[in-house]
C-alpha positions in Angstrom: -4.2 19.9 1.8 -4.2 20.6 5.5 -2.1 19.5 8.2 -4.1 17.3 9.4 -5.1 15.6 6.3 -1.0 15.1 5.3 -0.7 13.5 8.4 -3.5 11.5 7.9 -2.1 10.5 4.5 1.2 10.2 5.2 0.3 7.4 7.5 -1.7 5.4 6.0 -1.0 2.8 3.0 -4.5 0.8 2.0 -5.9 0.0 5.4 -3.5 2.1 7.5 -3.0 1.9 11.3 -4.9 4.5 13.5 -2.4 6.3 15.8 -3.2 4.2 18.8 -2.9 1.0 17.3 0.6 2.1 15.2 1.8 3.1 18.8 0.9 -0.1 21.0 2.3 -1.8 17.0 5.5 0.0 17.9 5.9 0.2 21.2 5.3 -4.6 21.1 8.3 -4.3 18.6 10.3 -2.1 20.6 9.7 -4.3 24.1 11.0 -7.4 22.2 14.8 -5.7 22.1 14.1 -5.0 25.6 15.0 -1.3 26.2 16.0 0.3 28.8 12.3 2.2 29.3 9.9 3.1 26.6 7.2 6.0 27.6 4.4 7.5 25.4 3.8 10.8 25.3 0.3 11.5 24.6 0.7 15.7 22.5 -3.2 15.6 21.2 -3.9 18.4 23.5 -0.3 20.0 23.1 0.9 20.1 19.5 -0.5 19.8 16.0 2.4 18.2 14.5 1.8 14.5 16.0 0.0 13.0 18.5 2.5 10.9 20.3 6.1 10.2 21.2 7.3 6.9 21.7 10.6 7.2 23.4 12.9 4.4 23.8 16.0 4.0 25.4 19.0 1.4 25.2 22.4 0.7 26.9 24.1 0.5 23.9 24.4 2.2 20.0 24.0 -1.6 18.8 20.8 -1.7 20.8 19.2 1.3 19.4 19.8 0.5 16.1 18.2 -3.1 16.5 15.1 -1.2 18.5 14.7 1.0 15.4 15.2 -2.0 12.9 12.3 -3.8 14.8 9.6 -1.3 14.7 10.4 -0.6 11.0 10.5 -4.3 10.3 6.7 -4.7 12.0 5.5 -1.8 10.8 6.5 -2.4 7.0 4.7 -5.9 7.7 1.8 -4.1 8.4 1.8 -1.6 5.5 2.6 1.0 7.8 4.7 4.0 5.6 7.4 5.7 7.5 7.3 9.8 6.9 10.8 10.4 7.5 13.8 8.7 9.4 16.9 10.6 10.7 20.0 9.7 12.6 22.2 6.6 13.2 23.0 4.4 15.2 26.3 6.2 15.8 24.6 9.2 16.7 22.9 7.6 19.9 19.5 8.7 18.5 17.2 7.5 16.0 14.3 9.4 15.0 11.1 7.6 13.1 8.1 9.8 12.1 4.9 7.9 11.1 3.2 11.7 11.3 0.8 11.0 14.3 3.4 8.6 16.1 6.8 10.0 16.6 9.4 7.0 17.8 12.7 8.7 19.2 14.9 5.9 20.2 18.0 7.1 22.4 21.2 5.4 24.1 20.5 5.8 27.7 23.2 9.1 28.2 21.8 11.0 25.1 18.1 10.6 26.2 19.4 12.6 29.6 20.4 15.3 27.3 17.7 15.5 25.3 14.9 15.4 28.2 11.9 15.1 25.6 10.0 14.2 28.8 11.2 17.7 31.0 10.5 19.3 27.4 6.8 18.2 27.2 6.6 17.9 30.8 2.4 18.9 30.3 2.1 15.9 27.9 0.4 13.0 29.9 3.1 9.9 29.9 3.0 6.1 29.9 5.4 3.6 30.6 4.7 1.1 27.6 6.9 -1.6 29.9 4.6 -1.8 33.0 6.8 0.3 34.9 6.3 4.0 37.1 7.1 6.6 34.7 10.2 8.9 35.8 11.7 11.9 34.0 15.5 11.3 33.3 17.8 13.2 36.0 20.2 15.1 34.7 
C-alpha cells in the first residue's frame, strides 16, 4: 500500500471526511473554545505526508486541552478516525493526526517556539477566525 492510499485509509471510517471538509470540521470545533488564532497551512504542493496543518493556539494548558477534546469529540461524531495523538495538556502542545489534516494545538508561548508557520513559511496560510494572518515573533 502506498502512502498515499494509507493516508487515504487511515482517514476514512464508512463515508469518511475529504481533507477540506475534516479541516473546516476541525477548525468549527476549535473556534467554539475560542483560541487565541487558528491558521491552515495548506502542504499539497510542499510535503507528501499530509495536506494541511491546522494550528491553534490558547492562553492557557486548560484551554488547549479543551480545543483538542472538541475537535476529537466532533470528529468522532462524524466517524472521523484519529491516526495518532501525542502530547498533553501539560506539555503546551497537542498534536492530532487525521493523515491529510494535521491539528497542532499550542499554549500561546510554545507555539513562538515552535514557529510551524516560519518553518513552512512556502505553505500558503489562512486564518480560519477571519483574521490577517501573522507569523509568531520570536
Amino acid at each position: 500500500m502506498s502512502s498515499v492510499e494509507r493516508r487515504g485509509a487511515a482517514r476514512r471510517d464508512g463515508q469518511g471526511t475529504d481533507a477540506e471538509g475534516l479541516l473546516r470540521l476541525a477548525a468549527a470545533a476549535a473556534s467554539e473554545v475560542k483560541p487565541t488564532s487558528l491558521v491552515r497551512l495548506d502542504l499539497r504542493d510542499l510535503c507528501a505526508f499530509t495536506d494541511h496543518f491546522l494550528i491553534a493556539s490558547a492562553p492557557s494548558t486548560r484551554q488547549v486541552a479543551a480545543i483538542a477534546e472538541r475537535i476529537e469529540e466532533q470528529l468522532r461524531q462524524q466517524r472521523v478516525r484519529m491516526r495518532h495523538r501525542e502530547g498533553d495538556q501539560e506539555s503546551g502542545w497537542i498534536l492530532l493526526d487525521y493523515s491529510d489534516v494535521i491539528i497542532h494545538i499550542f499554549d500561546d508561548e510554545t507555539r513562538v517556539y515552535y514557529d510551524l508557520e516560519g518553518l513552512w513559511a512556502d505553505a500558503p496560510q489562512e486564518d480560519m477566525l477571519g483574521r490577517e494572518v501573522h507569523t509568531p515573533v520570536r
